[in-house]
C-alpha positions, 0 to 999 in steps of 0.5 A: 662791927664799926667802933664808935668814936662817942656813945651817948647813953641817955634815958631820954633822947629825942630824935626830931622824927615824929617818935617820942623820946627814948631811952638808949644811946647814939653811937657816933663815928667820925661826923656821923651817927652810925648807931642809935637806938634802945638799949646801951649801945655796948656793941659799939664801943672799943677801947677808944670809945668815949663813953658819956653817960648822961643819965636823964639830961635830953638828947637833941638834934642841935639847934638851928637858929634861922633869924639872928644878927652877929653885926647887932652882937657885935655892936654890944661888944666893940671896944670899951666896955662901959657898963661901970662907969658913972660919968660921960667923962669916965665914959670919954676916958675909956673909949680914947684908947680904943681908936680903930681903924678911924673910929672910937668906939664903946658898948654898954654904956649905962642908960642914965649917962646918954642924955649929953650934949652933942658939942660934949661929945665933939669937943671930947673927940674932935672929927673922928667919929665916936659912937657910945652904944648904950646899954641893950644898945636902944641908942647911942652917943654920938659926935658929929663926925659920926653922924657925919660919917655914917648916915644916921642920928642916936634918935634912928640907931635901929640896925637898918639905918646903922649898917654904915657903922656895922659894915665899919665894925664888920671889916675891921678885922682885928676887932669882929674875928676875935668876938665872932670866935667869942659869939660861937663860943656863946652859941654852942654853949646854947646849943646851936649848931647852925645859924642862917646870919642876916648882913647888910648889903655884902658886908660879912668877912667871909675870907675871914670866916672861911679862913676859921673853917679851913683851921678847924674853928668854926663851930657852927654851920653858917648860911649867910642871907643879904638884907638890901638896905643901902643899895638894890638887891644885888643878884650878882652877888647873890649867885657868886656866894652861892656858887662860891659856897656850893660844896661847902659842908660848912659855908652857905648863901642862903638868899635875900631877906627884907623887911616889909611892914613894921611894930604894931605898937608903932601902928607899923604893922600892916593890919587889914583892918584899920587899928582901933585908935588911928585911921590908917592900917600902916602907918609905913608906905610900904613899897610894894611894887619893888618888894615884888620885883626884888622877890621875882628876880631872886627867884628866877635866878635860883635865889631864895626869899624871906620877907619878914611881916608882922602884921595880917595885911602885910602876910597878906600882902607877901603871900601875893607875891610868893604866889607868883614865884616859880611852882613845880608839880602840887602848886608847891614853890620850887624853892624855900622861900620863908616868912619871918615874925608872922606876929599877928597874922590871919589864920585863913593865911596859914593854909595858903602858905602851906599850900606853897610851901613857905616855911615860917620863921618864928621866934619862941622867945619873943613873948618872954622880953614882953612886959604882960601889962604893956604888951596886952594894954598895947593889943587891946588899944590898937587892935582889940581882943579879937585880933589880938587872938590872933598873936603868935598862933604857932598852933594854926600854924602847924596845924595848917601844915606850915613848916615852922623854924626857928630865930631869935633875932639875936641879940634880941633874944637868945637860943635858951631852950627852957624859955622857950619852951616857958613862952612858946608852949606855956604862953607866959609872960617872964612875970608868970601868971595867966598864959596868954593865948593859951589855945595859940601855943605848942608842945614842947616836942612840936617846939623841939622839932621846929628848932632843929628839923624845921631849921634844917628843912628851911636851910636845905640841910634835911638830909644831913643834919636836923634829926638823929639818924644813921648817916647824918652829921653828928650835931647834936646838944644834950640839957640838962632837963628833961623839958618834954616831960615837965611842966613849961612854968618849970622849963626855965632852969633848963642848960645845955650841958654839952654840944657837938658838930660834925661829931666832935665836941665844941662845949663841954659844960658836962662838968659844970 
């Protein structure tokens, strides 16, 4: 009998297989589960055996998180912080010391302060480009030389226009390694074990990255995905990553995303139907065409896709085009090419992206950031009742037999287990009160799944992590509530209490 390295013994583990949860122990040896199943697992143990008796706290696979942004993390955490200054020039004052690689930079400035004048800002900083990112980061301060330097206005900070500066943020080395060592430290503690990143282009320190996998460091298993946005798709790029990282138990490319459609708020989102208060169904002039041939290129060079689309016209529209894409034996796409937001899509759409095999990527935790008031004033004023019906409807999802998974969008949201579980299968605003949609939500077992087996499916990593069986990687998180036995309204107080990858333990929150 093999000695495990961990036993975990719990009254409640959660193996994202389909069968409820139960009361025994995983035994762990080296990277892999050797062992699980009911009962106290003692056959397994030695006198190196680290027993962790967890009484009642959940035993899960890690989580996956399929849709996050550290280059947007990173951005909300560059040079000075800023949050207690009271005044533009205290601002100034801070932000000078902080001069890196011809750039002054500053985060979480309070939001009353960024109402100043441009030639302030140029006087204080003359021609290097100084950028103050405001709180939440919804705009930022800027000189001249910036907006010179970078390509965009505070009045157009959304991530896309700034990959100028988060490329400049990225390589400067010095700054984005130790605060993506700090990023994982914050994933892990959430109990996140893979991450499909999104970056701009090609800009991802990978040597850097690859350099904190070869010392150990790493503490997520990482899939790089590219967003064109300031030059074409690049296939050579694509398949020099993959081929890079093709053995790599830790590395990965995962494909090309693009964004298609926009905010329905902001009529962006492409509706079938015209919205109620403006006579358009988009008010973007969505490209098409080029989505088409960047999406086909991909796909015949063994690339995957995912086209992010939020209104019904617009996961229509890329439903179209994945329909083209290569198909094996059932009509079934020969990669996993995914979806991403599907904020109010047709559910006559959901059977046809099960029928090829698209994976959807969601995020549970997009309704808990929502206003109630605004957000069901908003769907009443431009799409009305009936359509708005149709938002976040991970219910017909499943229940068309869709794979879901799971993103964040971080820093957007976070990978907060309980909230999600409150939002995604309580249907609740943060206010509380009626849950919205109630018929559109899951359970919580169904949630769980999606954000761990459904991740690991999507990211190609099924047979090795995504569920707890003998064989597979050790990755795996522990909280300290129960959040498939108690009511969503109460989920909220949920922690993770202890994460490991790969078998070994990367947060230990067990005496917190």
């Amino acid at each position: 009998m093999t000695c495990a390295s961990y036993l975990l013994r719990s009254h409640a583990i959660f193996d994202a297989t389909g069968r409820e949860a139960f009361d025994g122990y995983v035994a762990i040896g080296g990277s892999r589960i050797i062992a699980l199943g009911e009962g106290d697992g003692s056959e397994y143990a030695g006198p190196r055996t680290q027993v962790l008796e967890l009484g009642d706290g959940l035993v899960i696979p890690g989580l996956v998180d399929v849709h996050c942004f550290f280059n947007g993390w990173l951005l909300q955490h560059a040079g000075a912080d800023l949050s207690s200054v009271s005044s533009i020039e205290e601002a100034f004052d801070l932000v000078r010391p902080h001069a890196r690689n011809g750039l002054f930079i500053g985060h979480s400035l309070p939001m009353h302060l960024v109402d100043v004048d441009e030639s302030l800002v140029d006087e204080a900083f003359g021609d290097v480009p100084a950028v103050l990112v405001a709180e939440g980061a919804e705009t930022m301060v800027m000189n001249t030389a910036a907006e010179r330097s970078f390509g965009f206005t505070p009045q157009e900070c959304w991530s896309e226009r700034a990959h100028l500066l988060l490329k400049a943020v990225m390589d400067d080395d010095g700054l984005s390694v130790p605060l993506y060592r700090e990023y994982l430290a914050m994933m892990n503690s959430y109990g996140v074990t893979s991450t499909k990143e999104m970056g701009f282009d090609d800009s991802w320190f990978v040597d850097r990255v690859q350099e904190l996998e070869d010392a150990g460091e790493l503490t997520v298993r990482l899939h790089l995905m590219s967003q064109p946005v300031g030059k074409p798709i690049d296939i050579e790029y694509g398949i020099a990553m993959r081929d890079r990282f093709a053995h790599d138990p830790f590395i990965s490319f995962s494909g090309f995303n693009q964004m298609t459609d926009g905010s329905i708020s902001q009529h962006e989102g492409e509706m079938k139907e015209p919205y109620l208060d403006a006579d358009t169904r988009c008010a973007l002039d969505i490209d098409w065409s080029r989505h088409r041939e960047d999406v086909l290129r991909a796909d015949a060079a063994g690339l995957r896709f995912s086209l992010h689309a939020q209104g019904d016209g617009a996961v229509s529209h890329a439903l179209d085009i994945l329909e083209q894409c290569r198909c094996g034996d059932g009509g079934k796409l020969e990669l996993r090419h995914a979806m991403t937001d599907l904020e109010c899509a047709d559910p006559a759409d959901y059977q046809r992206m099960a029928e090829l095999g698209v994976v959807a990527e969601v995020y549970p935790l997009i309704q808990s950031i929502a206003d109630r008031a605004g957000k069901l004033a908003m769907i009443d004023a431009k799409v009305g009742p009936a359509r708005g019906r149709n938002y976040w409807n991970r219910r017909a999802m499943l229940d068309a037999g869709v794979t879901v998974s799971c993103g964040t969008d971080l820093p957007m949201t976070l990978d907060d287990v309980g909230v999600g579980v409150y939002s995604a299968c309580g249907g609740y605003f943060p206010e509380g009160g009626e849950p919205f949609n109630p018929e559109n939500t899951i359970t919580p077992a169904e949630l769980i799944c999606a954000w761990t087996a459904g991740g690991s499916y999507n990211l190609g990593q099924l047979d090795r992590t995504g569920t707890l069986e003998v064989g597979k990687y050790a990755d795996i998180a522990v909280f300290d509530v129960n959040v498939l036995a108690c009511d969503p309204i109460e989920a909220r107080s949920c922690r993770c209490r202890l994460t490991m990858l790969d078998g070994r333990v990367v947060f230990d929150g067990l005496d917190g």
